[in-house]
C-alpha positions as CSV (number, residue, x, y, z in Angstrom):
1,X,95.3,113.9,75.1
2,X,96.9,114.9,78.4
3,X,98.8,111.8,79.0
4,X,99.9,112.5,74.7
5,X,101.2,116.2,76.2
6,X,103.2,115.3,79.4
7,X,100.0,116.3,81.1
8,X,98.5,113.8,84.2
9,X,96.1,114.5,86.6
10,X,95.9,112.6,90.2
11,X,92.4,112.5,91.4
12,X,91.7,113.2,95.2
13,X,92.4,110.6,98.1
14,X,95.0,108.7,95.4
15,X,98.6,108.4,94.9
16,X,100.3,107.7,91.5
17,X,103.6,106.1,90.9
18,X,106.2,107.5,88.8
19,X,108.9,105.4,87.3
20,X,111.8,106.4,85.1
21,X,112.9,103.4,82.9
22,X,111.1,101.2,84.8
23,X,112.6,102.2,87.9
24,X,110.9,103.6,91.1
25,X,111.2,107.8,91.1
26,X,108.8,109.4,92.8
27,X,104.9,109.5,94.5
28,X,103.0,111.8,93.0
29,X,100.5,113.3,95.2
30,X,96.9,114.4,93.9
31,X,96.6,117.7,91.1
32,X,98.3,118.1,88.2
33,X,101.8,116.8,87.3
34,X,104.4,117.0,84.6
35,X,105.1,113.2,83.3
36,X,107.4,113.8,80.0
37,X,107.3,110.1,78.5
38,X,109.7,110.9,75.9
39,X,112.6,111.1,78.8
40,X,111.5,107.4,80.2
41,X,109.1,108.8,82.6
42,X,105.4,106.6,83.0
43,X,102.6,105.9,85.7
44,X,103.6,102.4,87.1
45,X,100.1,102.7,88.6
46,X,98.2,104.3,91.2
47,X,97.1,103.1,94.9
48,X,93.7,104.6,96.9
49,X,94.0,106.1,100.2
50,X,90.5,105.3,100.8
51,X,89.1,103.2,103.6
52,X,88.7,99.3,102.0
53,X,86.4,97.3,103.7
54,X,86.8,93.6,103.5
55,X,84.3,90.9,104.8
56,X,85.6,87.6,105.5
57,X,83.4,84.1,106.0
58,X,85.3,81.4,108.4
59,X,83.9,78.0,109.2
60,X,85.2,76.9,112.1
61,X,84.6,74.4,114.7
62,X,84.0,75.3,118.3
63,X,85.7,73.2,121.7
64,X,82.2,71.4,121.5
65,X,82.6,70.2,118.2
66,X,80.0,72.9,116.9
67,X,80.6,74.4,113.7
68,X,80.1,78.1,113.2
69,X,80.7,80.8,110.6
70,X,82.4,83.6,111.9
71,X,82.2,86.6,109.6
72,X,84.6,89.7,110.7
73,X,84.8,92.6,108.7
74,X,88.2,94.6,108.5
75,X,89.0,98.0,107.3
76,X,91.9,99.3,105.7
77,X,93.6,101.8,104.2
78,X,97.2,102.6,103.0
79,X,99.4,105.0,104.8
80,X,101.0,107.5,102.3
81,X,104.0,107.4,103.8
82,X,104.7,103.8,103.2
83,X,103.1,103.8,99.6
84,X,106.2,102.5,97.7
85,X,106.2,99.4,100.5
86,X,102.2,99.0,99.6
87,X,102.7,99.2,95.8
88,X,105.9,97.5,95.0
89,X,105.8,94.8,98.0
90,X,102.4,93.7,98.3
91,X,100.7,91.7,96.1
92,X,97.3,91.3,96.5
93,X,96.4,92.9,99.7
94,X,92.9,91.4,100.4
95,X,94.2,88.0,99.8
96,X,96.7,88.4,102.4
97,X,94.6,90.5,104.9
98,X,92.2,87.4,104.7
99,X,94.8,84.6,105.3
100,X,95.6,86.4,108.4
101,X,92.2,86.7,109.7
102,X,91.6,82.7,108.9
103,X,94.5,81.9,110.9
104,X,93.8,84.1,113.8
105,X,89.6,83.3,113.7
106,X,91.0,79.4,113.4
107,X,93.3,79.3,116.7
108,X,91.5,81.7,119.0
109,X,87.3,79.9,117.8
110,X,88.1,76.2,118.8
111,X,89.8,77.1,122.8
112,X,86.2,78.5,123.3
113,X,82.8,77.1,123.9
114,X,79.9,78.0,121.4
115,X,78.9,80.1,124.1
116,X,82.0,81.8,125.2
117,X,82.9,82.7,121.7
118,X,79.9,84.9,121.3
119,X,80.5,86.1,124.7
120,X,83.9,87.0,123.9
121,X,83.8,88.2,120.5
122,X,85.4,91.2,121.1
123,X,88.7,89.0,122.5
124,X,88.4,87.6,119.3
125,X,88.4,90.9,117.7
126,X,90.8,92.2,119.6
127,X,93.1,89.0,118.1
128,X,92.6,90.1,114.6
129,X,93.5,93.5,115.2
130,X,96.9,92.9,117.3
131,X,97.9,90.2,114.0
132,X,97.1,92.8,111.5
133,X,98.8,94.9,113.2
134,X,102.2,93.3,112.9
């Protein structure tokens, strides 16, 4: 009925996306909002501020031809300054956050020993986080 009125409400610790004819506008930030869809004005969706967590399973081979499964789990969140890049550029963010983390876990796993790499698991971390970074 609010949506029927103009009337839209932005829940806490999300970001909605206003477009006018299609076209980016405006974020709205959480409370209530006037969205008059008679003058082209709709939701193109809305994006959580909230801390993701995403677990992701490698097999991988070790330098002595062991294989292991290396599981890493990575947070995330989106910034709300960069929103429009998060919403309109990104596709499918936990796809992508996991292609990076297989290419990283792949390249830095077989240099090391079966030993070393649960030694140096924090190097490998450490890898991840400089790659997601970028």
């Amino acid at each position: 009925m609010g949506l029927a009125l103009g009337c839209l409400q932005v829940e806490q610790s999300t970001i909605a996306i206003r477009e006018v004819f299609g076209k980016y506008e405006d974020v709205l930030e959480p409370g209530c909002h006037w969205v008059p869809w008679c003058m082209g004005r709709q939701i193109a969706g809305y994006l959580s501020l909230r801390v993701q967590q995403l677990d992701v399973r490698c097999e991988t081979k070790t330098k002595d031809n062991v294989f292991v499964t290396v599981v890493a789990s990575v947070q995330y969140r989106a910034l709300a300054e960069k929103a429009v890049d998060a919403f309109y550029r990104l596709t499918n963010t936990r796809e992508q956050i996991q292609a990076y983390v297989f290419d990283v876990i792949r390249a830095t796993v077989p240099k090391m020993g079966l030993d070393s790499s649960f030694e140096q698991k924090n190097e490998i971390a450490k890898a991840v986080e400089e790659e997601l970074e970028k």
